[in-house]
C-alpha positions in Angstrom: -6.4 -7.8 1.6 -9.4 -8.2 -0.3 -10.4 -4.1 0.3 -7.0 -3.4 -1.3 -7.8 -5.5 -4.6 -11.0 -4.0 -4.9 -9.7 -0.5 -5.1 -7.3 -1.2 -7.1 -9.5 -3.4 -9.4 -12.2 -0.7 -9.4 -9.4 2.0 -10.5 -8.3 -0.3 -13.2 -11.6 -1.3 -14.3 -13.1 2.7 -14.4 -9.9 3.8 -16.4 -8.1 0.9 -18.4 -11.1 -1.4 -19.2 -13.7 0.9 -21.0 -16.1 -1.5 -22.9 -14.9 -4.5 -21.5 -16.2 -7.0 -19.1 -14.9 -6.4 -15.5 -16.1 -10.0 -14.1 -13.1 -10.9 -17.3 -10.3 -9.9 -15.1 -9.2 -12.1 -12.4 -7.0 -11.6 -9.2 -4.3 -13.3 -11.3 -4.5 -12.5 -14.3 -1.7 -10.7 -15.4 -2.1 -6.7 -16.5 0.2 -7.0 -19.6 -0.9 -10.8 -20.9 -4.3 -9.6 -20.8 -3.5 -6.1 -22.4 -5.5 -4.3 -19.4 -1.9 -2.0 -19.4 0.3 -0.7 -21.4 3.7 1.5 -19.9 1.6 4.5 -19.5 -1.1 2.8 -17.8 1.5 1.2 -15.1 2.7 5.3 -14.4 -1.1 5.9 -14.1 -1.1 2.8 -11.6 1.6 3.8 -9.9 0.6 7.1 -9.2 -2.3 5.9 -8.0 -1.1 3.2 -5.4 1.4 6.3 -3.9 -1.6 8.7 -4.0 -4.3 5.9 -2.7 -2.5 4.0 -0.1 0.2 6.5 0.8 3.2 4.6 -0.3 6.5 5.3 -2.8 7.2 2.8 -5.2 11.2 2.9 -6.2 12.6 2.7 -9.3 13.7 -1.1 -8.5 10.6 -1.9 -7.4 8.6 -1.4 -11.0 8.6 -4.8 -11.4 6.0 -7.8 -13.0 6.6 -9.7 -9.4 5.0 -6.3 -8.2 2.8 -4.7 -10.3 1.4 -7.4 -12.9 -2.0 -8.3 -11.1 -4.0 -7.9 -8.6 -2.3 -10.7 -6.4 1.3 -9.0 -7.0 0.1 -5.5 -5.7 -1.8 -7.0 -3.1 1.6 -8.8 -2.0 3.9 -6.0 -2.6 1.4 -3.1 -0.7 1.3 -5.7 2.2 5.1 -5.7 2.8 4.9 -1.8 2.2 3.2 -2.1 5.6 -0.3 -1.3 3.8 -3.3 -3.3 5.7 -6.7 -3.7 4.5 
């Protein structure tokens, strides 16, 4: 699981985090709380994950339980059937 958060953490990092410290952001720290992403930024995310791991994300599934941090996408790709 840990290859899966560091992709994910390096995409957020390179295009939502310019300036700031990357060692800030923890596995759960939570996107919106810590203003790493706004609405636009989750679409941006989201395209991402269907793009980088080959996966669709539903309508019902653009949740915080899902896509809030690094844990959350780690857990949600995992029952997509997406393995590190």
């Amino acid at each position: 699981m840990s290859d899966i958060k560091q992709q994910i953490r390096t995409f957020v990092v390179d295009n939502f985090m310019i300036g700031d410290d990357p060692a800030s952001l923890s596995d759960s720290d939570s996107f919106t709380r810590s203003h790493v992403l706004d609405s636009t930024g989750f679409l941006e995310l989201v395209s991402f994950l269907e793009k980088e791991f080959g996966v669709e994300v539903g309508d019902n599934e653009l949740t915080p339980e899902n896509l809030d941090s690094l844990d959350n996408l780690a857990r949600f790709l995992s029952r997509k059937g997406v393995v590190a």
